[in-house]
C-alpha positions in Angstrom: -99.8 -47.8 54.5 -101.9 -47.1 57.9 -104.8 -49.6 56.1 -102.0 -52.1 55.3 -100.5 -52.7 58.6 -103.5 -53.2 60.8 -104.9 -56.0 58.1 -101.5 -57.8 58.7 -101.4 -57.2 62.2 -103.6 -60.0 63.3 -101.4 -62.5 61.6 -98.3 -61.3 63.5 -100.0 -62.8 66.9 -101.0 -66.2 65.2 -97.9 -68.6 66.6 -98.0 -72.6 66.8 -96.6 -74.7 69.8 -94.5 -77.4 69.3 -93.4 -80.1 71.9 -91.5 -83.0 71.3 -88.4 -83.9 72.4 -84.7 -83.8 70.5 -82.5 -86.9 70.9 -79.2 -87.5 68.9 -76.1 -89.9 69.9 -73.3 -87.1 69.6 -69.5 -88.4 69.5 -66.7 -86.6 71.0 -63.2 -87.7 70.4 -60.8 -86.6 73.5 -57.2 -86.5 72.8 -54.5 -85.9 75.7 -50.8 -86.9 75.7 -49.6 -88.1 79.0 -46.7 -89.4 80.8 -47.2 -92.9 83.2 -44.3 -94.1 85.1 -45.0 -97.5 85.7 -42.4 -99.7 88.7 -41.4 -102.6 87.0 -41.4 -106.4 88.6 -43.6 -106.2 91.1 -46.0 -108.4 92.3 -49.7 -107.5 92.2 -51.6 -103.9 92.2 -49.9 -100.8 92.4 -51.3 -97.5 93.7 -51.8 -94.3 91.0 -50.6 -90.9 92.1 -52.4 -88.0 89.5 -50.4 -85.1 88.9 -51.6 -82.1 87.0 -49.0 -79.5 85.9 -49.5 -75.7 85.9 -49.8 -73.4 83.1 -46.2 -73.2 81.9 -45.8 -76.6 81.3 -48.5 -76.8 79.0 -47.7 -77.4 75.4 -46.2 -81.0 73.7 -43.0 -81.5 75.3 -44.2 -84.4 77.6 -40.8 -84.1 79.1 -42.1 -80.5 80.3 -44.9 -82.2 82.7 -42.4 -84.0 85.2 -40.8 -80.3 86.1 -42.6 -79.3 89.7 -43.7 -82.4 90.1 -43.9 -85.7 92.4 -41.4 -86.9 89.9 -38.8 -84.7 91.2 -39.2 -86.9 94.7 -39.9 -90.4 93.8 -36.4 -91.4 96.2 -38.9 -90.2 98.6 -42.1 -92.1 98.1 -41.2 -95.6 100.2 -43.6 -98.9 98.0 -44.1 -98.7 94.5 -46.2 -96.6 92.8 -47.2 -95.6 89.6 -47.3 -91.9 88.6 -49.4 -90.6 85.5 -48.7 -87.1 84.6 -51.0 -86.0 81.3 -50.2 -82.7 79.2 -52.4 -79.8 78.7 -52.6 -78.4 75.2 -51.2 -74.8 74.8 -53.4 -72.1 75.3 -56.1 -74.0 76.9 -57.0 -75.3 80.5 -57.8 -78.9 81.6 -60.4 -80.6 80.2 -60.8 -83.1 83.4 -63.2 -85.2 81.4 -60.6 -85.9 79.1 -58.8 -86.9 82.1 -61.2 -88.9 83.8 -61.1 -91.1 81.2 -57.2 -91.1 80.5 -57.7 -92.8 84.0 -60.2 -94.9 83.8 -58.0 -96.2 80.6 -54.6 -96.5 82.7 -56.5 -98.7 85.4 -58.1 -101.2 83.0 -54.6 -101.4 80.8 -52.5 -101.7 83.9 -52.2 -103.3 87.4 -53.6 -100.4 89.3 -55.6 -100.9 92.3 -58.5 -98.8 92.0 -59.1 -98.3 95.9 -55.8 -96.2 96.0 -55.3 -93.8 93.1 -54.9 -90.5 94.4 -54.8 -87.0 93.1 -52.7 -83.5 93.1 -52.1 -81.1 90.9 -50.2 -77.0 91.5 -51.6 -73.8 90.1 -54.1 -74.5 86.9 -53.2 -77.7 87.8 -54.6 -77.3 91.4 -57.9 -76.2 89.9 -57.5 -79.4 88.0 -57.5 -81.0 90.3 -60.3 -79.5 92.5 -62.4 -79.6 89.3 -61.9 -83.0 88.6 -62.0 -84.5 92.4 -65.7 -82.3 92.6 -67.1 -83.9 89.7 -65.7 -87.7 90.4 -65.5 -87.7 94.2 -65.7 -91.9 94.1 -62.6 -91.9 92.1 -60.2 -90.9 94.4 -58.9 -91.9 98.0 -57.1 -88.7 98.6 -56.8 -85.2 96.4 -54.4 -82.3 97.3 -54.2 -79.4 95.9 -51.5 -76.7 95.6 -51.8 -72.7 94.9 -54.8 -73.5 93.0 -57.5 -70.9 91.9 -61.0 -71.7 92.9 -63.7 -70.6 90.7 -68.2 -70.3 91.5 -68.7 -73.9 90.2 -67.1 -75.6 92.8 -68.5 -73.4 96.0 -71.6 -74.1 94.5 -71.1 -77.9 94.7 -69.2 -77.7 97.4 -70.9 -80.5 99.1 -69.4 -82.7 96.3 -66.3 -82.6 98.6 -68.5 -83.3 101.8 -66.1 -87.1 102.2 -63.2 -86.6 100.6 -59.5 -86.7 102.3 -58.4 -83.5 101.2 -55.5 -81.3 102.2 -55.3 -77.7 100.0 -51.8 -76.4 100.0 -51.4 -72.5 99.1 -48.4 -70.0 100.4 -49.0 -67.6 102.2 -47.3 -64.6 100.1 -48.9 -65.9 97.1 -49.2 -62.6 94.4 -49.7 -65.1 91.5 -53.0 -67.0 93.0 -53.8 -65.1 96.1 -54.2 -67.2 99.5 -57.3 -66.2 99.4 -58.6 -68.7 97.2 -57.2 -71.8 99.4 -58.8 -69.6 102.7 -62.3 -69.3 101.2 -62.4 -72.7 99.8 -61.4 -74.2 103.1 -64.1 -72.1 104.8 -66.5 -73.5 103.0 -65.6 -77.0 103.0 -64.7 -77.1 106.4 -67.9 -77.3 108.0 -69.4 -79.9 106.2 -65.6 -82.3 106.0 -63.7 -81.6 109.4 -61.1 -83.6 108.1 -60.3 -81.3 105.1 -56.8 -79.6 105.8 -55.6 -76.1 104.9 -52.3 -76.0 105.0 -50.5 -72.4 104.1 -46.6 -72.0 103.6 -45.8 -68.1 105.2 -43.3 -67.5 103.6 -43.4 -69.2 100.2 -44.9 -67.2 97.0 -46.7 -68.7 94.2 -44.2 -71.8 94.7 -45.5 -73.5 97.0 -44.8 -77.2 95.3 -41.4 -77.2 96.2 -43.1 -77.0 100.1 -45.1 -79.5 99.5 -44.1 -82.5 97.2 -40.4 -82.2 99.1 -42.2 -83.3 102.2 -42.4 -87.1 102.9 -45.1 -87.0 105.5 -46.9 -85.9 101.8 -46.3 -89.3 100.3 -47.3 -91.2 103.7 -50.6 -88.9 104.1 -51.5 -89.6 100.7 -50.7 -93.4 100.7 -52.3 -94.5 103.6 -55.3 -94.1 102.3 -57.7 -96.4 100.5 -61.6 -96.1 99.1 
């Protein structure tokens, strides 16, 4: 056995390298259901307000994704707007691709100006929405985020967010998604975007929506801006 193994061992060693290069035209079908809420009779474009629901909305009752939500105020939002609101599968997070192009879809099939489509989302929504304004900074003219978890990916591209108009919303006894995550996110983005705004709620817990989206100053922030 001794004789057997060192006449093979040689031809263990021998090994061939191959370069070339792989190409293939892969498909992927995205599928999302979504809610738009589109003003009737008016005259020319209308801005796009985003919103992203959290986790417990999630599922295929699209009636589910106007709870929490800038639906809840539209009495307060003063011009015409339109307001798309898609639905997360259950048991899974956002696939903001599959968003991205949900919007880029909306704009072509309707009268949306493209200079003022905005962005927001709460909880996994929030991270959303921070996900989604990182990796398509052109696309929006303002993003806010509420109670959202951060995660490594977007500290690493954190100068991604380096000209965006972007307020983060968190409160400030938080036990669900700990303030922590709006704090260290703002710390890093603040240096490189002064105009970034953290803005914590003391004494709201992980419902810190109701804070925010009840404010009107929110709507008038958010609207007054254009790309």
């Amino acid at each position: 056995m001794k004789y057997l193994f060192l006449l093979l061992l040689p031809f263990l060693y021998n090994a061939q390298e191959v370069k070339a290069e792989f190409k293939k035209e892969i498909k992927v079908e995205k599928n999302i259901s979504y809610v738009l809420d589109y003003p009737q009779n008016v005259k020319g474009k209308v801005p796009l307000i985003v919103f992203l629901h959290g986790s417990g909305e999630r599922g295929n009752n699209l009636e589910m994704v106007k709870a929490h939500s800038p639906f809840t105020y539209k009495n307060l939002i003063k011009e015409p707007v339109a307001i798309l609101a898609p639905q997360c599968p259950e048991n899974t997070w956002w696939d903001t691709q599959a968003i991205y192009f949900l919007i880029q879809e909306i704009v072509q099939k309707y009268k949306i100006d493209a200079s003022r489509i905005y962005l927001t989302g709460l909880s996994m929504g929030g991270w959303g929405t921070l996900k989604l304004a990182g990796e398509h900074p052109e696309m929006f003219a303002a993003v806010a985020s509420v109670c959202a978890p951060t995660d490594r990916v977007m500290l690493a591209n954190i100068h991604n967010y380096k000209e965006m108009n972007l307020k983060i919303y968190h409160g400030g006894m938080d036990d669900v998604v700990l303030p922590e995550n709006a704090f260290n996110f703002w710390m890093q983005v603040h240096p490189i975007n002064p105009k970034a705004e953290l803005i914590i709620f003391p004494n709201d817990n992980h419902n810190s929506w109701d804070s925010t989206y009840s404010n009107p100053a929110f709507y008038e922030w958010m609207l007054s801006l254009k790309k």
